[in-house]
C-alpha positions, 0 to 999 in steps of 0.5 A, spaced: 807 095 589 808 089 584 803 085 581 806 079 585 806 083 591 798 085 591 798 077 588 800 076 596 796 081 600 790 079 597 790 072 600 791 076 608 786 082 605 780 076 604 782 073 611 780 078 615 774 078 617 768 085 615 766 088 621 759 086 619 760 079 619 763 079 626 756 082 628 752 077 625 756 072 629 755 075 635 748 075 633 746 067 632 751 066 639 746 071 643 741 066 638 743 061 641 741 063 649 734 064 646 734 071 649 726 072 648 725 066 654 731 069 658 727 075 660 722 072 663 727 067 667 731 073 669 724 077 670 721 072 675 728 071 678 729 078 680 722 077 683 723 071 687 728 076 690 724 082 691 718 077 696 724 073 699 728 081 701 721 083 702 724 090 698 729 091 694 735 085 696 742 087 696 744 090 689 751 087 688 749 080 690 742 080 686 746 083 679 752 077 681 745 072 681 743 074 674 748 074 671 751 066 673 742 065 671 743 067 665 749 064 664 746 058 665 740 058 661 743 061 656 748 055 656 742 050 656 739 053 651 745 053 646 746 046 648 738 044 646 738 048 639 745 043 638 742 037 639 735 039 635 738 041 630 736 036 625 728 038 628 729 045 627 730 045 620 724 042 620 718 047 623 717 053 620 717 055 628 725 054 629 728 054 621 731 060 622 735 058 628 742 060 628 745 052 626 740 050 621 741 057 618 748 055 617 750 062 622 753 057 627 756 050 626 753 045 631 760 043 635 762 050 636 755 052 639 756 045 643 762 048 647 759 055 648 753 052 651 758 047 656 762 053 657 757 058 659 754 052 663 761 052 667 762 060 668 755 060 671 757 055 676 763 059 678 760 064 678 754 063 683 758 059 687 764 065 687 759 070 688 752 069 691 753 062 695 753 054 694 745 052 695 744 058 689 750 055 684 746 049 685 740 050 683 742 053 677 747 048 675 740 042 676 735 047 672 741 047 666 742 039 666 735 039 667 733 043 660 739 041 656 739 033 658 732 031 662 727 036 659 732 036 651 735 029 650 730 024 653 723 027 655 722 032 649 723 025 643 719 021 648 713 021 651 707 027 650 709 028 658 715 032 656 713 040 656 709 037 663 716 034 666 720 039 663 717 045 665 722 044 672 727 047 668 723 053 667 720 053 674 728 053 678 729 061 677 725 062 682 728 059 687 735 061 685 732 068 686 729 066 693 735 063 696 740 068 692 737 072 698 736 068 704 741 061 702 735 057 703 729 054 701 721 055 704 714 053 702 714 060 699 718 059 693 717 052 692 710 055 690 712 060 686 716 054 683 709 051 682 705 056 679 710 056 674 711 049 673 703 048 673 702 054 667 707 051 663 703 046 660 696 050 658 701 055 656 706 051 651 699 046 649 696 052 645 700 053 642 702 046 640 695 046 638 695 051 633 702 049 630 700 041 631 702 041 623 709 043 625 711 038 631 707 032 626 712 034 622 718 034 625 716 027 629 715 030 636 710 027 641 706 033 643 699 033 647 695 034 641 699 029 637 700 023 641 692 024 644 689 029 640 685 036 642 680 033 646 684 031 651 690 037 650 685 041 653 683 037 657 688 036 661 689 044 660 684 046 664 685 042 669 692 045 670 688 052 669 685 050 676 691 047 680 695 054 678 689 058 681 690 054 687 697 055 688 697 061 685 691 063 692 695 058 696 702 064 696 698 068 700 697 064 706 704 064 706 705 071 709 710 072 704 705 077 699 699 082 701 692 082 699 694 085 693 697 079 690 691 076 693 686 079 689 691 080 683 692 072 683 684 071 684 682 076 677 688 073 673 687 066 675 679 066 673 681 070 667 685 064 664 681 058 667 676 062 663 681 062 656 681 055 656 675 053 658 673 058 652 678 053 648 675 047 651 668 048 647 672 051 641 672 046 635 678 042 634 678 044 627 679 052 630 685 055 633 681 063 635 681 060 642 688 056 641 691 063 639 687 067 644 690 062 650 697 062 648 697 070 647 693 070 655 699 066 658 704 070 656 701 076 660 698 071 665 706 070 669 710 077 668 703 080 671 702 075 676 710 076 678 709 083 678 704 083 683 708 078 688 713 084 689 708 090 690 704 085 695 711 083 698 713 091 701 
């Protein structure tokens, strides 16, 4: 081969992409979905349509129902990291985001994020029923643009509001099952709504410095702990409430009673314990946010076993 030859493959031999490039794409894309949050949107999904079956729900419509789910809340994550792509870069908690990082251009992420939105939507509407299409398309604007571009800069009320978005997938694996909406997934909506403030303000309480930063008006920035963990143990108490208030529904058993009664009392206690905590310390801060985590998928567990 001449040199002039060589000279004019190596532009074509660069352009190919390495097999290792294309896999850190695809990587930051699946980035984008926030997939560690999808799993518990999925999980608490697929638990509404166990209680809503009273057993194991149709297979096929049940993997048609996740799949368009998460669809839509991947589609709603991407078009979040999109619009607070200058905020990322700015906490410690999200700078390693595909777009801050450079894995991902804003505009491409922007269209992934539409485009998954859309085939979500056909997708339920083809394969499971209309009333379910619907929600998911409510729970996917409710995220990207209520909770994304209006609460979340505006008002310290945002993870409070906003946590209809994360709340939706219970009733879309409720009325994926019975084409309808009742008392009992609108509380399952509620213990997830009513968890999402306690939840998310510790761990804004021990990354305050992050949120400051970044110029989001948090609980603890705007009003400070005090009242951060004040109100957290008021909505400690109401998710017990709700979570009690389930079973006199007939949807779940006794199990699921006295589940919902230890773990509702054991978290009230966390943010109690955090309440007296000094505003300096973040034990209990930590403590709290780490209970919340295992809090709903144990909860939601024991709604299946208290629905055969």
């Amino acid at each position: 081969m001449s040199v002039s030859q060589q000279e004019l493959l190596q532009p074509i031999e660069r352009s190919i992409p390495s097999s290792s490039s294309m896999l850190q794409t695809m990587q930051a894309y699946i980035a984008l979905t926030k997939p560690r949050i999808l799993v518990m949107l999925v999980f608490t999904s697929l638990c509404a349509a166990f209680v809503a079956q009273r057993g194991l729900p149709n297979i096929g419509k049940t993997l048609a129902m996740l799949i368009g789910l998460w669809l839509s809340s991947g589609g709603s994550a991407a078009i979040n990291m999109w619009y607070d792509r200058d905020i990322d870069a700015m906490m410690k908690r999200t700078k390693n985001r595909p777009i801050p990082l450079g894995l991902v251009e804003p505009l491409p992420a922007f269209w992934f994020g539409i485009l998954l939105g859309v085939l979500s939507f056909i997708e339920l509407y083809a394969f499971v029923n209309l009333l379910t299409a619907c929600l998911s398309l409510l729970g996917y604007i409710y995220y990207a643009v209520i909770y994304t571009m209006w609460l979340k800069r505006s008002t310290p009320q945002n993870i409070v509001i906003g946590g209809g978005a994360g709340a939706m997938p219970a009733l879309i694996g409720w009325s994926a099952v019975t084409g309808q909406l009742s008392i009992a997934p609108i509380l399952m909506f509620l213990i997830v709504f009513l968890w999402t403030p306690p939840h998310f303000w510790a761990l804004a309480l021990y990354k305050n410095e992050d949120y400051t930063r970044a110029g989001i008006p948090m609980m603890p920035v705007v009003k400070g702990p005090r009242a951060t963990k004040r109100q957290s143990v008021m909505y400690a108490v109401l998710l017990l409430l709700c979570s009690v208030a389930l079973y006199f529904t007939g949807a779940v058993g006794a199990i699921y009673l006295i589940a919902a009664l230890a773990l509702g009392i054991a978290f009230l206690v966390y943010n109690v314990f955090l309440f007296f905590e000094n505003d300096d310390e973040f034990v209990w801060a930590k403590r709290t946010f780490f209970s919340s985590l295992m809090y709903l998928p144990v909860l939601f567990t024991f709604m299946v076993l208290g629905a055969f």
